[in-house]
MDTraj code that builds the backbone (N, CA, C; nanometers):
import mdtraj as md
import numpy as np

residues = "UNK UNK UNK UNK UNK UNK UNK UNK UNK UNK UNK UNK UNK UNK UNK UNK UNK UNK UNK UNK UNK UNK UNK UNK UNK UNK UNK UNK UNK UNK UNK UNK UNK UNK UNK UNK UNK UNK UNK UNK UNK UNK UNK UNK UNK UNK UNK UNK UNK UNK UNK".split()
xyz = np.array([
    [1.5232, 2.7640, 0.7854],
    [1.4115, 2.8090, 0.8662],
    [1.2985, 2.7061, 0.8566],
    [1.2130, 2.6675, 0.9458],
    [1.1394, 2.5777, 1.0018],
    [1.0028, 2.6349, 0.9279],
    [0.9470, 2.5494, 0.8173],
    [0.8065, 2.5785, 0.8306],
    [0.6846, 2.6254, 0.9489],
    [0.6054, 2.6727, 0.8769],
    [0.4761, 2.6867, 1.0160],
    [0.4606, 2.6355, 0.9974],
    [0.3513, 2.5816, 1.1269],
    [0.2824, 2.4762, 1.1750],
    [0.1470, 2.4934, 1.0764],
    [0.0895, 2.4848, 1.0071],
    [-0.0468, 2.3960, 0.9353],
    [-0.1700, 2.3917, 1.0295],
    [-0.2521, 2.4251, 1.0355],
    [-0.3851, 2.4066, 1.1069],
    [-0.4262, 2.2667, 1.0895],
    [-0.3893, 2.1858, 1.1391],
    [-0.4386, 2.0711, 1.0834],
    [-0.4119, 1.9240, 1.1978],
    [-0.4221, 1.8370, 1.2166],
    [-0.4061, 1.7242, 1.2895],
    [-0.3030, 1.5877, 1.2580],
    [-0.2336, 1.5267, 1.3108],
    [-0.1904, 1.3811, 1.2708],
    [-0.2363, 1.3112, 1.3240],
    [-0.2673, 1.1493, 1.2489],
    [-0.3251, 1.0658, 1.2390],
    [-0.2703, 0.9389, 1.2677],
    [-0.2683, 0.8699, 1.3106],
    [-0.1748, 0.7335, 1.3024],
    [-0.2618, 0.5784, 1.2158],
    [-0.2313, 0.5950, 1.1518],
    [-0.3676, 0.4181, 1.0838],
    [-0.2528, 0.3560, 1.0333],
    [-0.3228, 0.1530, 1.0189],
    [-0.2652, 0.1044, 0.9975],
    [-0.2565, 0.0103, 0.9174],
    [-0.2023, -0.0107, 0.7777],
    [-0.2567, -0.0451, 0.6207],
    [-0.1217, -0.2123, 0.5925],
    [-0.1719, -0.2537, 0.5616],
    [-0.1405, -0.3448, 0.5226],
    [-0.0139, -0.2872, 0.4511],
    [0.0566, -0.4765, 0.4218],
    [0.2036, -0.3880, 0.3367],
    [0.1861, -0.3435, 0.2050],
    [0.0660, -0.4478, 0.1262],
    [0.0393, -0.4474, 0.0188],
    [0.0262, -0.2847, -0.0450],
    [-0.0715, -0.2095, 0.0339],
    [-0.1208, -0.0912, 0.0312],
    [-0.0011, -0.0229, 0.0151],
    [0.0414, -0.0095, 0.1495],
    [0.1312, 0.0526, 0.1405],
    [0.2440, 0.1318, 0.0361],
    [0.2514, -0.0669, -0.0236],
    [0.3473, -0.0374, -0.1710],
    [0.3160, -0.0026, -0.2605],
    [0.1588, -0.0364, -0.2634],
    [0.1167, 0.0119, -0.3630],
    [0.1117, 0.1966, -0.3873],
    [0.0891, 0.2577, -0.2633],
    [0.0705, 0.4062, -0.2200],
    [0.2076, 0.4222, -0.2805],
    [0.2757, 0.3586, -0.2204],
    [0.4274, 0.4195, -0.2180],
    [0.4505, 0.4411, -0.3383],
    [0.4240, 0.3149, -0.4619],
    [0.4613, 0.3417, -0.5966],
    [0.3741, 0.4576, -0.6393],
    [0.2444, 0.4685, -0.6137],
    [0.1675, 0.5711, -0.7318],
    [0.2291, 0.7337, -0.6800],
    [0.2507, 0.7712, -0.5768],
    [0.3269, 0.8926, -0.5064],
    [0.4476, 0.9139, -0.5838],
    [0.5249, 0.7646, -0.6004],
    [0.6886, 0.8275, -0.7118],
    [0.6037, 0.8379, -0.8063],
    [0.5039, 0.7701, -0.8869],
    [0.4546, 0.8569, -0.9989],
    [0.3949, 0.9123, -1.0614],
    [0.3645, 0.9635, -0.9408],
    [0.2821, 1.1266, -0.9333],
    [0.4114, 1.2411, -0.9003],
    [0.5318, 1.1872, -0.8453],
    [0.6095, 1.3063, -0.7829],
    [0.6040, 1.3174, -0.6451],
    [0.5336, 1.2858, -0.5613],
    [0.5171, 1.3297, -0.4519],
    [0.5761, 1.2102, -0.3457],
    [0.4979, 1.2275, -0.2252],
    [0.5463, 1.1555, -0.0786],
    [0.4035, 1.0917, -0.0574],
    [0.4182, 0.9660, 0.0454],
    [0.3107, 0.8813, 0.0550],
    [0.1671, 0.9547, 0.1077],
    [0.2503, 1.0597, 0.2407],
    [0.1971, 1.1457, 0.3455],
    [0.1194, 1.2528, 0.2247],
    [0.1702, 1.3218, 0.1458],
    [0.0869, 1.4172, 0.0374],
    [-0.0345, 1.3285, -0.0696],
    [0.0166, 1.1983, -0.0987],
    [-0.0684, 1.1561, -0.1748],
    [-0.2264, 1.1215, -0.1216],
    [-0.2021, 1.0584, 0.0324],
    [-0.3073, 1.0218, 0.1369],
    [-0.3987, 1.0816, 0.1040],
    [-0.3119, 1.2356, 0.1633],
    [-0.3880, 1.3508, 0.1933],
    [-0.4654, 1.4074, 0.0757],
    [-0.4408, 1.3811, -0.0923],
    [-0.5005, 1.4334, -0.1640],
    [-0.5819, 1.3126, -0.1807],
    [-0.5897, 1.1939, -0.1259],
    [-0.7037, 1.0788, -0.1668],
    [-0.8123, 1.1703, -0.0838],
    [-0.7658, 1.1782, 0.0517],
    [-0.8664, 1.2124, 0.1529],
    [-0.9805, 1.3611, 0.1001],
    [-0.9176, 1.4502, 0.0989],
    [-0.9490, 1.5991, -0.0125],
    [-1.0602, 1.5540, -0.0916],
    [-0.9794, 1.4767, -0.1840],
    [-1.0800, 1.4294, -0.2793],
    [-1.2007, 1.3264, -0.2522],
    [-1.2172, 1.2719, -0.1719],
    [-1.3035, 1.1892, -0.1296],
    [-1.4167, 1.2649, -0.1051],
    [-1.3531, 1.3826, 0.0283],
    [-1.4350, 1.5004, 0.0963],
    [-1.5530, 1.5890, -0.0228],
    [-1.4144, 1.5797, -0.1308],
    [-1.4993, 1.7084, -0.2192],
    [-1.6356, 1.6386, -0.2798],
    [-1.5984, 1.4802, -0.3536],
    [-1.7096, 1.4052, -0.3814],
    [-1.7793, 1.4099, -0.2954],
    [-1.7949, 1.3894, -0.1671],
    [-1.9011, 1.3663, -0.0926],
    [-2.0377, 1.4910, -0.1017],
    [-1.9618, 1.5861, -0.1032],
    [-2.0185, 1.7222, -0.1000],
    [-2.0705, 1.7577, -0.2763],
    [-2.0864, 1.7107, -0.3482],
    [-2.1518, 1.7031, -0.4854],
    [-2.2915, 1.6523, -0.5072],
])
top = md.Topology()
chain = top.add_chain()
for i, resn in enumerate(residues, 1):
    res = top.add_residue(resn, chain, resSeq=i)
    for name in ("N", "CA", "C"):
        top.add_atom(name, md.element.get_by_symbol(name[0]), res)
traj = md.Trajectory(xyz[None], top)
């Protein structure tokens, strides 16, 4: 069965390879996917801002 849909938007940006690999590695070790890690940089950025 198909998840729901998420209230939320996609994005398209475009990062260098360097980044990339670098994202890519800290996500395997954290556990996660590049797309979840983003998203908790982004979160967290948000929440600092608001402090």
């Amino acid at each position: 069965m198909a998840k729901p849909k998420q209230n939320g938007v996609r994005k398209s940006v475009y990062i260098s390879k360097e980044l990339e690999e670098s994202l890519e590695k800290e996500a395997a070790e954290k556990g996660t996917n590049f797309s979840n890690l983003v998203r908790m940089i982004l979160v967290e950025r948000e929440a600092d801002k608001k402090k």
